[in-house]
DRENDO-1510 file (C-alpha; in Angstrom, 1 decimal, always signed):
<recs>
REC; n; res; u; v; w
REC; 1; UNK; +131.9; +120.0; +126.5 .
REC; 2; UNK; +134.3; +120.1; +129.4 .
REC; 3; UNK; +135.6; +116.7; +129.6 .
REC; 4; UNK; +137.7; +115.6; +126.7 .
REC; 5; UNK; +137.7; +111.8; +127.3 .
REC; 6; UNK; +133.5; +112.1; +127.0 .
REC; 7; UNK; +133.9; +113.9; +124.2 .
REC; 8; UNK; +136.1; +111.3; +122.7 .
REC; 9; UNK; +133.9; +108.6; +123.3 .
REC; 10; UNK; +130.5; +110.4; +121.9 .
REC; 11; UNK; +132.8; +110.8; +119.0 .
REC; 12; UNK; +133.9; +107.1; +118.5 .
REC; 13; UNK; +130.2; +105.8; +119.1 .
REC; 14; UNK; +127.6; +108.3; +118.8 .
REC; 15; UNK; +128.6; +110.2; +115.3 .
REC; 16; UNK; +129.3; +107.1; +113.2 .
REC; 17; UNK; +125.6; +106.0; +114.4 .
REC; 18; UNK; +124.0; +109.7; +113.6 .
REC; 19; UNK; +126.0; +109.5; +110.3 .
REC; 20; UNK; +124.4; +106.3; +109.1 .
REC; 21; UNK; +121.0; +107.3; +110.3 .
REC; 22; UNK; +121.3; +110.5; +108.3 .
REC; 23; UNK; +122.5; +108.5; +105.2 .
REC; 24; UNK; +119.6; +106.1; +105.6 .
REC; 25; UNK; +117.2; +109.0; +105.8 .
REC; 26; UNK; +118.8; +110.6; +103.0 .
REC; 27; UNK; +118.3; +107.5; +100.8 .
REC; 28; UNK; +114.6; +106.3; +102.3 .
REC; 29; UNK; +113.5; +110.1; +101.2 .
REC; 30; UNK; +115.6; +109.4; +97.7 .
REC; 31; UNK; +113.3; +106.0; +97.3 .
REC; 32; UNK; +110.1; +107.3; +98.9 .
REC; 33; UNK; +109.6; +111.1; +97.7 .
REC; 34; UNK; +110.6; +111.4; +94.2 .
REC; 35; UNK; +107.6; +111.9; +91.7 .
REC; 36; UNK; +109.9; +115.1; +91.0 .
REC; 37; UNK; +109.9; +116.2; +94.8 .
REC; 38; UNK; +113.3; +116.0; +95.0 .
REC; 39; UNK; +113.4; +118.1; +91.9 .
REC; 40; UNK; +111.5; +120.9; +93.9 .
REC; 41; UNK; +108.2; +119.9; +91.8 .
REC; 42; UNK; +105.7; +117.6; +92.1 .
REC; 43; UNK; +104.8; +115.5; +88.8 .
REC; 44; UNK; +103.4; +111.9; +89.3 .
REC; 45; UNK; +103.3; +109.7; +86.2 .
REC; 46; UNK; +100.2; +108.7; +84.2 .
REC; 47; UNK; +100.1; +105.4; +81.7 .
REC; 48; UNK; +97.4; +105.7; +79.2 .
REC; 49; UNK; +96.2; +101.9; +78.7 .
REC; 50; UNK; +92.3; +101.9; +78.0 .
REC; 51; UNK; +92.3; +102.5; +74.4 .
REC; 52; UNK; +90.5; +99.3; +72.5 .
REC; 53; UNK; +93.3; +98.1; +70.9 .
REC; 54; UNK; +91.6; +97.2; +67.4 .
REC; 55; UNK; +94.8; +97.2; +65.0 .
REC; 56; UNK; +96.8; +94.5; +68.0 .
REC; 57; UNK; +93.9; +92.6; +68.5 .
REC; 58; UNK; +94.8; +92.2; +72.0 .
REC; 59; UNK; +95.3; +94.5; +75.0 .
REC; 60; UNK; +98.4; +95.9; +74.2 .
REC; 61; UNK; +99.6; +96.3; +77.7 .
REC; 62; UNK; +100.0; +92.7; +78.1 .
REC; 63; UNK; +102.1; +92.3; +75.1 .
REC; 64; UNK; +105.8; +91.4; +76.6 .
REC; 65; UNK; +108.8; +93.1; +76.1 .
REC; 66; UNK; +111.0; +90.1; +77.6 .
REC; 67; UNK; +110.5; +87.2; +79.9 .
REC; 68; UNK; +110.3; +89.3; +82.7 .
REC; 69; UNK; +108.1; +92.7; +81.8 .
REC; 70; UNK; +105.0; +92.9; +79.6 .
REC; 71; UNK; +104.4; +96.6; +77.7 .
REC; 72; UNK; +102.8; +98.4; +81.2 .
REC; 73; UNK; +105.2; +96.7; +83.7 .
REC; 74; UNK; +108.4; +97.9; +81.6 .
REC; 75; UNK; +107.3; +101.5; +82.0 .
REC; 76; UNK; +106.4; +101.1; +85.5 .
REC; 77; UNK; +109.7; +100.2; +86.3 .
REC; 78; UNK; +111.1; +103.2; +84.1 .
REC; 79; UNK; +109.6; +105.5; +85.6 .
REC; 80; UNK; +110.3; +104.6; +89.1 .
REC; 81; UNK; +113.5; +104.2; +87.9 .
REC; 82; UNK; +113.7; +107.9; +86.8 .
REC; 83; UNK; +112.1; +109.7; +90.2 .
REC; 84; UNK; +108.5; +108.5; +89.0 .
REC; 85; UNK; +106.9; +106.9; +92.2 .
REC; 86; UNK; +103.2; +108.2; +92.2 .
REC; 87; UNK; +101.7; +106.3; +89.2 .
REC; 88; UNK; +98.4; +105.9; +88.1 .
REC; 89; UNK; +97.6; +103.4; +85.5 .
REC; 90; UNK; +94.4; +104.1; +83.4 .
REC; 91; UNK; +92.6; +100.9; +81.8 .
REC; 92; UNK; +89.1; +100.2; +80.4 .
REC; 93; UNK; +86.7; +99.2; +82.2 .
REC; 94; UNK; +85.7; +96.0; +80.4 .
REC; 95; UNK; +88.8; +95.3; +79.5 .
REC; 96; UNK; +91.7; +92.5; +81.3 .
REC; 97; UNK; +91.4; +94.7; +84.6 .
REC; 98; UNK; +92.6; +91.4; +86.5 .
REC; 99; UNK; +95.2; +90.6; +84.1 .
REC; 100; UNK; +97.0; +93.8; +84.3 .
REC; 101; UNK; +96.6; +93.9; +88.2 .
REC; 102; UNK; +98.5; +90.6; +87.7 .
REC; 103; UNK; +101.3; +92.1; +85.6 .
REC; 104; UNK; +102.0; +94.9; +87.6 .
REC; 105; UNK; +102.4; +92.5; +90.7 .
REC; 106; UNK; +105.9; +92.2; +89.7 .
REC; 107; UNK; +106.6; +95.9; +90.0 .
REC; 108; UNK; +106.1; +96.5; +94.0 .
REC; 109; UNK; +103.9; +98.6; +95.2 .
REC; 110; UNK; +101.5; +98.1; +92.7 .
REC; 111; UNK; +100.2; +101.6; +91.1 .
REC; 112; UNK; +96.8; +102.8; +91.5 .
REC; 113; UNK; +94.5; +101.4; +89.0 .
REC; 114; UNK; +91.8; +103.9; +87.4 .
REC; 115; UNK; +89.4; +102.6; +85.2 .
REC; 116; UNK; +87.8; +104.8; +82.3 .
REC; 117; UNK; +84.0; +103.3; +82.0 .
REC; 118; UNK; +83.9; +104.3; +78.7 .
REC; 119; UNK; +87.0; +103.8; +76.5 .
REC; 120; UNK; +85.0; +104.8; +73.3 .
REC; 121; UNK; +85.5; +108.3; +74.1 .
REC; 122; UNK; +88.6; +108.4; +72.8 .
REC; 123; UNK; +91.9; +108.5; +74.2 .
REC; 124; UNK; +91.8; +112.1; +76.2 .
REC; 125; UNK; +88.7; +110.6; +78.1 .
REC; 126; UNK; +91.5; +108.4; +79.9 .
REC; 127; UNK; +93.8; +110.9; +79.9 .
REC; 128; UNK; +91.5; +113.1; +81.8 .
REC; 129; UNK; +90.3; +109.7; +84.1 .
REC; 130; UNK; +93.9; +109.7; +85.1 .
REC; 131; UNK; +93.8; +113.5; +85.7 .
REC; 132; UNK; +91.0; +113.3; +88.1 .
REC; 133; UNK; +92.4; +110.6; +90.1 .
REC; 134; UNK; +95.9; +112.6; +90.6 .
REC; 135; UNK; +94.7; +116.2; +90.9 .
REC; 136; UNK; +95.4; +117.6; +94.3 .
REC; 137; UNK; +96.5; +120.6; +95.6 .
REC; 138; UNK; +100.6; +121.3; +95.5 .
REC; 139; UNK; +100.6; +119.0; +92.4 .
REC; 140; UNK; +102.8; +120.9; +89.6 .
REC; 141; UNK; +102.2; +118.6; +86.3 .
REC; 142; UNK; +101.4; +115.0; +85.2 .
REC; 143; UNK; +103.8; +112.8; +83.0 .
REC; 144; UNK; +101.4; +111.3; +80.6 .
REC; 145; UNK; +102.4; +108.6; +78.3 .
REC; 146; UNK; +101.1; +105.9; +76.4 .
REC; 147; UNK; +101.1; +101.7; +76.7 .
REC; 148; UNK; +102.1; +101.6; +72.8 .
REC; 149; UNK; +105.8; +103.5; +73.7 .
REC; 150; UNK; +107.1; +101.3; +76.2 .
REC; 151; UNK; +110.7; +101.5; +75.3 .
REC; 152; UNK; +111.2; +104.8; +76.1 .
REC; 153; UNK; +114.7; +105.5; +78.4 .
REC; 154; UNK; +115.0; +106.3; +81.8 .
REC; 155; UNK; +117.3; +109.0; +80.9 .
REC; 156; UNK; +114.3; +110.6; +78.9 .
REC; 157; UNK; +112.2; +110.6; +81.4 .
REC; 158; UNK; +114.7; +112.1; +83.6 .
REC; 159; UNK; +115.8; +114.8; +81.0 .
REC; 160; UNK; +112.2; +115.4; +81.2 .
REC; 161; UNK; +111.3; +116.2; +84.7 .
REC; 162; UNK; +114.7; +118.2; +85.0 .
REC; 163; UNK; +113.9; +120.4; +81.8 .
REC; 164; UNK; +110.1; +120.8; +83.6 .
REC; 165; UNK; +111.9; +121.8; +86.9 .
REC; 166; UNK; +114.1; +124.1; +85.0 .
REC; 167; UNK; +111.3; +126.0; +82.7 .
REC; 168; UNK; +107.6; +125.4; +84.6 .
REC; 169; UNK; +107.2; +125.6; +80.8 .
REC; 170; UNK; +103.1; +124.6; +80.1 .
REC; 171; UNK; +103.9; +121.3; +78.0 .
REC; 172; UNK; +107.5; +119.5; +78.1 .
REC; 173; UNK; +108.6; +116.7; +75.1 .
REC; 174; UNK; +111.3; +114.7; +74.0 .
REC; 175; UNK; +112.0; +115.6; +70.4 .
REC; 176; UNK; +114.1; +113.3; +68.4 .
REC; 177; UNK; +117.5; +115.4; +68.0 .
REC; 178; UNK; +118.2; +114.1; +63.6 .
REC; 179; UNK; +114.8; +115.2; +62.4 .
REC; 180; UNK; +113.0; +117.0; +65.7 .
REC; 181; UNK; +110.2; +114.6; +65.6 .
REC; 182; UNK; +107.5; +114.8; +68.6 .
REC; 183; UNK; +108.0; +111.9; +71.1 .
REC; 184; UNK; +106.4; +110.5; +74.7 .
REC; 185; UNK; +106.3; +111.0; +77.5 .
REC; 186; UNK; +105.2; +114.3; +77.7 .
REC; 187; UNK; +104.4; +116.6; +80.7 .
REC; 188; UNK; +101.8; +118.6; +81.2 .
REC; 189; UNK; +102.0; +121.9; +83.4 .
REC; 190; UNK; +98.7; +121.8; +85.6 .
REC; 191; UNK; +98.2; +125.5; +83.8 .
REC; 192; UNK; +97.1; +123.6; +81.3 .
REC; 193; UNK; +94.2; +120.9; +82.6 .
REC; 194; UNK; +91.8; +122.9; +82.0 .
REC; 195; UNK; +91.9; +123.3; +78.5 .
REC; 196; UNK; +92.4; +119.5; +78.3 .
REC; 197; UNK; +89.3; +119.3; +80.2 .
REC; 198; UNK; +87.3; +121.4; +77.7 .
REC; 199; UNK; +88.9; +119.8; +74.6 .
REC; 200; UNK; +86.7; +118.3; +72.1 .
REC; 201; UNK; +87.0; +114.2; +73.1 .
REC; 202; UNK; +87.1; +113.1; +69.3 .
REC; 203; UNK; +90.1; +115.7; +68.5 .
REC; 204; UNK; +91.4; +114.7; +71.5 .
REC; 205; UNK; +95.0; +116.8; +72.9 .
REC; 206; UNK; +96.5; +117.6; +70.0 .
REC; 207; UNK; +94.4; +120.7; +69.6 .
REC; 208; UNK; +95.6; +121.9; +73.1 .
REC; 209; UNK; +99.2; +121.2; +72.3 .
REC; 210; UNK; +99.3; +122.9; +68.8 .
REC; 211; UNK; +97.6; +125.9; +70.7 .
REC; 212; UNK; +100.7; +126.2; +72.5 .
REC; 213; UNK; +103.5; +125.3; +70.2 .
REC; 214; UNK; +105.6; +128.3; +70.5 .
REC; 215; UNK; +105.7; +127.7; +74.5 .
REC; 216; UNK; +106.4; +124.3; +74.4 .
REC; 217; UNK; +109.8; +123.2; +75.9 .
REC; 218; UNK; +111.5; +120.7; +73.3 .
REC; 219; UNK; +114.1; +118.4; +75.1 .
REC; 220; UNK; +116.2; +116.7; +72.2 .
REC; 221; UNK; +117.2; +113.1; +72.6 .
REC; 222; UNK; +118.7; +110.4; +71.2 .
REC; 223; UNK; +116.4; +107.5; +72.9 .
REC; 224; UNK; +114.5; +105.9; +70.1 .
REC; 225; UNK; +112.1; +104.3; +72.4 .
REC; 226; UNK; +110.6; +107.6; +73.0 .
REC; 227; UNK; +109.5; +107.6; +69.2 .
REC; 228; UNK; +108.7; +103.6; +68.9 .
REC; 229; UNK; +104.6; +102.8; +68.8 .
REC; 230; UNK; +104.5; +99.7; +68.6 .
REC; 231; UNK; +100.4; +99.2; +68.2 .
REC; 232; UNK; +99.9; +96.3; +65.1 .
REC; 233; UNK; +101.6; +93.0; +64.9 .
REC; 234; UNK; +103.3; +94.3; +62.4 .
REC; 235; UNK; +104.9; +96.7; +64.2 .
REC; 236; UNK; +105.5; +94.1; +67.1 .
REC; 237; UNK; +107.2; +92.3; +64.7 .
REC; 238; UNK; +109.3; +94.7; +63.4 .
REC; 239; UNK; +110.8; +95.8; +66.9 .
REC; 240; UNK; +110.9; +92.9; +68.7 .
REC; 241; UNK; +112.0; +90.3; +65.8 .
REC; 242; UNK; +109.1; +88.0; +66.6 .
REC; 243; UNK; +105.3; +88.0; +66.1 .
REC; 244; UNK; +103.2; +88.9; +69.1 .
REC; 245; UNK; +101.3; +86.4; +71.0 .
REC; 246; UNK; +98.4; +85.5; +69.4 .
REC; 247; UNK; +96.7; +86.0; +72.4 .
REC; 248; UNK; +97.1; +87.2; +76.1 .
REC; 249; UNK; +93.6; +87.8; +77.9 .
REC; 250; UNK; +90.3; +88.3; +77.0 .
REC; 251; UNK; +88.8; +91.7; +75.8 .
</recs>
């Protein structure tokens, strides 16, 4: 540019406003493309919630953590807070549908909401309810885990998605680092759907994952939410110091 005094003004007022439009775009794509894209992978998150519940007695997803979050809003936030945005929560479909609707209202934008017609099947009949609804081309993995672990850290998650990045390995879990005991969430590469898919509904994934033990990527922790399942009262009890709420919404 020939002129010097132009220059000088484009400086002074047109930079500081292309700086802050940049920043803003950096941190609107930060908020609105995670899910691992920023990671260079694409992993939405999946909450398993239709199981029946029979040792609570209630739907467990209700249960609260605090006065602000029940068990399914608390990882809803975590997982947003850790990259997660593209969530699908899984419940049964004759179970408190409305009532968890009305739970997650207090976690903006509310997550998809899949129901599994028939929660008898077992648990990998949700998981693979979930799976159907998120399946789409460029997707890399899902981050399963389960309404009865809903203390589990952000930095878990994190370490989680990063190690998945890192490896592509076919099935990625937090481990606990004393005694390298088997934790939640875990990911699953979308190498391995299928065989979830063809997996015998009463043995449900465990079959699938011992199959491929010696590929599995371990990611020690120290986060003993990931290890927590908190599914009778007494369990409840234990963690949270109190006795759960007798009860929350209907069956």
């Amino acid at each position: 540019m020939s002129c010097p005094h132009c220059w000088q003004r484009i400086r002074m007022s047109t930079l500081p406003l292309l700086m802050w439009q940049i920043l803003g775009a950096c941190a609107a794509e930060r908020n609105a493309r995670r899910s691992g894209y920023d990671r260079g992978v694409t992993v939405p998150g999946l909450i398993l919630t239709g199981g029946r519940s029979s040792r609570m007695g209630q739907p467990k997803a209700l249960l609260p953590v605090d006065d602000r979050d029940s068990f399914v809003s608390r990882l809803v936030r975590t997982l947003r807070e850790a990259g997660v945005d593209d969530l699908v929560v899984v419940a049964a479909g004759d179970g408190p549908v409305d009532a968890i609707r009305r739970a997650l209202a207090a976690t903006p934008p509310e997550p998809r909401i899949i129901l599994n017609p028939d929660p008898s099947r077992g648990q990998l009949s949700s998981l693979l309810t979930g799976l159907e609804a998120l399946d789409r081309p460029g997707l890399d993995a899902v981050l399963v885990t389960l309404v009865d672990i809903p203390l589990v850290g952000v930095s878990t998650v994190r370490a989680l998605l990063e190690a998945y990045a890192r490896t592509r390995a076919p099935i990625v879990r937090p481990i606990r680092r004393r005694d390298s005991a088997h934790g939640h969430p875990v990911v699953f590469d979308r190498s391995v759907f299928e065989a979830l898919r063809d997996a015998d509904p009463q043995a449900g994934a465990k079959p699938v994952v011992r199959a491929l033990e010696a590929a599995i990527e371990n990611v020690p922790v120290d986060d003993s939410g990931a290890f927590v399942d908190i599914d009778t009262p007494e369990a409840y009890r234990r963690v949270f110091g109190r006795p759960a709420p007798a009860s929350l919404a209907p069956r």
